[in-house]
N, C-alpha and C positions, 0 to 999 in steps of 0.2 A: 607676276601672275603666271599662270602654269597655263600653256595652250596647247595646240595639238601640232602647232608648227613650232616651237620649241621645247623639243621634247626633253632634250637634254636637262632644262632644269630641274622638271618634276623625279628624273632616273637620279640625278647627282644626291636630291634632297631624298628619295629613297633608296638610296644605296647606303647611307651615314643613319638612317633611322637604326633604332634598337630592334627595330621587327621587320629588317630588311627582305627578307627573302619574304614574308608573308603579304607585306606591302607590295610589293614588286608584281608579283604571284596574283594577285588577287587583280592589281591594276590591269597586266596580261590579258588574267581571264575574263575580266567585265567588256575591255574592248574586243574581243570575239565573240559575244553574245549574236545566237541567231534569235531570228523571229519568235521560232518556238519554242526557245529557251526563255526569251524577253515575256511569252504569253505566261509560261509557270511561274516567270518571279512574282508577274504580278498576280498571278492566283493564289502564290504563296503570301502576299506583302497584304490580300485581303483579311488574311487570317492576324493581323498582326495590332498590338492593343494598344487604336490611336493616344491615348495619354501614356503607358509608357513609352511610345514611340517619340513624341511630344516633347514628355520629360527629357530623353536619350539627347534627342539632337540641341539640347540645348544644355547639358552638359559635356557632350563636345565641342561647343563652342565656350565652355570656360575654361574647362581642360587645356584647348588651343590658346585662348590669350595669353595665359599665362608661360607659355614657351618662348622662349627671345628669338627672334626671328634675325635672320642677317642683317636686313636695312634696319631693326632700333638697336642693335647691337655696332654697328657702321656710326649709326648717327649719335651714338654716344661718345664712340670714340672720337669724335668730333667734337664732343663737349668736354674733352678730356680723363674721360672715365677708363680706367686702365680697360686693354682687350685682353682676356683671360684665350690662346686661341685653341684650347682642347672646346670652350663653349663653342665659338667660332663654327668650329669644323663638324658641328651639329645642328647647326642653328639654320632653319630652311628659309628660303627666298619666297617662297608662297606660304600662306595658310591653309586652314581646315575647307572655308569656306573657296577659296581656289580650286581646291579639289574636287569640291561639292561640285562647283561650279561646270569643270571639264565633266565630269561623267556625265553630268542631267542635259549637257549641251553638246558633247562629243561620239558618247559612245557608242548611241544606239539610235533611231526612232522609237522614241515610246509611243505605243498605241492607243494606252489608256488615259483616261481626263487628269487634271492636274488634281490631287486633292490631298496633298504633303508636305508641310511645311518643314525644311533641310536646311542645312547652315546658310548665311547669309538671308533669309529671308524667303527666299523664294518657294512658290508652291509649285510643286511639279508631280507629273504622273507616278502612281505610288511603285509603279515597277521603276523607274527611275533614282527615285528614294530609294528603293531596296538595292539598289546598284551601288549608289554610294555609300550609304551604308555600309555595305561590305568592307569598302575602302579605306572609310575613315575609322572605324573601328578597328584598322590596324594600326591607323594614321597617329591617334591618339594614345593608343597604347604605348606604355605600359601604366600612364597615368588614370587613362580613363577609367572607374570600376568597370569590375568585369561583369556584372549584373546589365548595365547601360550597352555595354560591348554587344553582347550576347541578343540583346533586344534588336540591333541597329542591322545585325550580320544574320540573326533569326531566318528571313522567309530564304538568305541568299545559300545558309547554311541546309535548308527545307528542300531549297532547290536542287543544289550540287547531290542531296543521297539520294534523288531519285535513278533509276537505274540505266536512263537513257543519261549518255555520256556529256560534258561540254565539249560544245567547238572546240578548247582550247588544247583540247586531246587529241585534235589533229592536227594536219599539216598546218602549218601557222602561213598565214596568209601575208606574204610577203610583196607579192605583184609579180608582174611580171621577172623580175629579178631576187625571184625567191631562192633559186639555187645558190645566190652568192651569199645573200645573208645567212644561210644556213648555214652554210660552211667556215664563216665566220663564227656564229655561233657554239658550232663543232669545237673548230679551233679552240675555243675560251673553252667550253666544256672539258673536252682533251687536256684542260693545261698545256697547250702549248704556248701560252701567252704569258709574258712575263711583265709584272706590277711592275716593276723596277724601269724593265727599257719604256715602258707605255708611258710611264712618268716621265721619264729622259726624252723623251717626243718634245722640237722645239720649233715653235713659229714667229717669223715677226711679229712686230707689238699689230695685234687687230687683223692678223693676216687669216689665225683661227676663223673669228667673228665674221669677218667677212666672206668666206669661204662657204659656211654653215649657212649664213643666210641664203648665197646664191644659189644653195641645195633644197631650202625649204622653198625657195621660189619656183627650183625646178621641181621638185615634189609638187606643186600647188598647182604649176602650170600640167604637169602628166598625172594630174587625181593623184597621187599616189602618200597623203599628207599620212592618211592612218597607215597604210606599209611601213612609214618610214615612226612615225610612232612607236608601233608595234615593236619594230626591229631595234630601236636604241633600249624598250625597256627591257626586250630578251636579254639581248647582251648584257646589259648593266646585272640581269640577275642571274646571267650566267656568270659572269666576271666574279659576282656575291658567295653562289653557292661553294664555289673553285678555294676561294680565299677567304672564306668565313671566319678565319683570326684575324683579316688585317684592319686597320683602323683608319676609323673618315677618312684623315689627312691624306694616309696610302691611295686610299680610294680616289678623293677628291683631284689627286696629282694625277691620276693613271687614266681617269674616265675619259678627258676630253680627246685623247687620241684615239681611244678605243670607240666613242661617240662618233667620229670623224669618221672612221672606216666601217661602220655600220650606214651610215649616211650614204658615205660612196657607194656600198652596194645596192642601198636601193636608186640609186638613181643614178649611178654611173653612165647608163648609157645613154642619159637626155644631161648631163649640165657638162660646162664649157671646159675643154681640156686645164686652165692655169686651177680654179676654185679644186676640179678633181686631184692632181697632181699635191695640191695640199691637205686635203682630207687624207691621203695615202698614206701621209708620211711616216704613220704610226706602221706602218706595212714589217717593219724592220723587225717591232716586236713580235709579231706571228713564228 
């Protein structure tokens, strides 16, 4: 399941999508939604035609079953079913309705009544809906039709041409320790970041896992869960746009170091010198 305290795995399975950067991109700009951005979507999502809206989000969710997800792809290999792993290195740890799930719960306060029914079931406020929507209609593609697409991303598409700008056009809201992540983010943008050594980043077995965690604790304990959010999906879609010919697997090898030192900048200066010292290690690649 994709949370706001592990960010990492939602950025891994959107960096290996076929529509990475739009995915990425769009995730960015929903969790910087202000209030009176949040007010137009849903002025926009009134205008929008509750049965093809209906129709939409439940051909997103057939579109999504049908993609092999890492755990039945795992659990077959277990039944002995050969691993193909270019599938593997595509195949996402969450689904559609995961995704659903982080935006209508994460991103925002919605201020309007619940009256939308979005993958997994749930009805939620129709500015909410129209939030994910955006999302998953990247999420989905290239399977989804584009007619369904186009319905799902409508009021978010309505919104973004209006002439007042999104948040996400500014300084991206990092926390208190926004000048490190940016400069991070620099770095990747720059290419001065190399796929190759970020891969070569090595940890003891669980020494990563534990590390991350003790970051999201401290993230959790200093507010700072969406900073550090924010800052792992930049990076991942900065790391995208730098290397847009490389493949999952590239990707999949190179992120967790690059993950680690976005981490440490937003929270370097609240969690415990040994957890920091291993989020760094990727430091070599910069």
């Amino acid at each position: 399941m994709y949370t706001l305290s592990s960010p990492t795995a939602i950025a891994v399975d959107a960096a290996c999508h076929p529509c990475a950067g739009e995915v990425l991109r769009t995730i960015g700009d929903v969790f910087r939604l202000t209030e009176s951005e949040i007010t137009r979507l849903g002025l926009q999502a009134l205008d929008a035609d509750p049965a093809a809206t209906r129709v939409a989000w439940g051909m997103v969710e057939l579109v999504d079953a049908a993609a092999p997800s890492a755990p039945s792809l795992l659990a077959a290999v277990g039944q002995g079913v050969p691993l193909v792993a270019a599938t593997l290195t595509r195949a996402r740890l969450g689904d559609v309705r995961d995704v659903t799930r982080l935006v209508v719960t994460e991103a925002a306060r919605w201020p309007d009544p619940p009256r939308v029914g979005v993958a997994g079931g749930a009805v939620v406020a129709a500015s909410a809906a129209a939030a994910a929507g955006a999302v998953v209609a990247w999420w989905t593609r290239p399977e989804l039709p584009l007619p369904h697409a186009e319905v799902l991303a409508r009021p978010w598409v309505e919104m973004r041409a209006q002439e007042v700008p999104l948040a996400s056009a500014r300084d991206a809201p990092y926390g208190s320790q926004g000048r490190a992540v940016a400069d991070l983010v620099a770095a990747v943008v720059g290419a001065r970041t190399s796929l190759l050594e970020l891969s070569q980043v090595r940890w003891l077995p669980g020494a990563w896992a534990r590390s991350m965690h003790a970051a999201a604790c401290a993230a959790h304990t200093a507010g700072r869960l969406r900073e550090q959010f924010l800052a792992v999906v930049d990076v991942t879609a900065a790391l995208v746009s730098v290397h847009a010919d490389a493949g999952p697997t590239q990707l999949r090898t190179a992120l967790p170091a690059l993950h680690a030192l976005a981490v440490a900048a937003v929270v370097g200066d609240v969690l415990d010198p040994e957890p920091l010292v291993e989020l760094r290690r990727g430091a070599v690649a910069l």
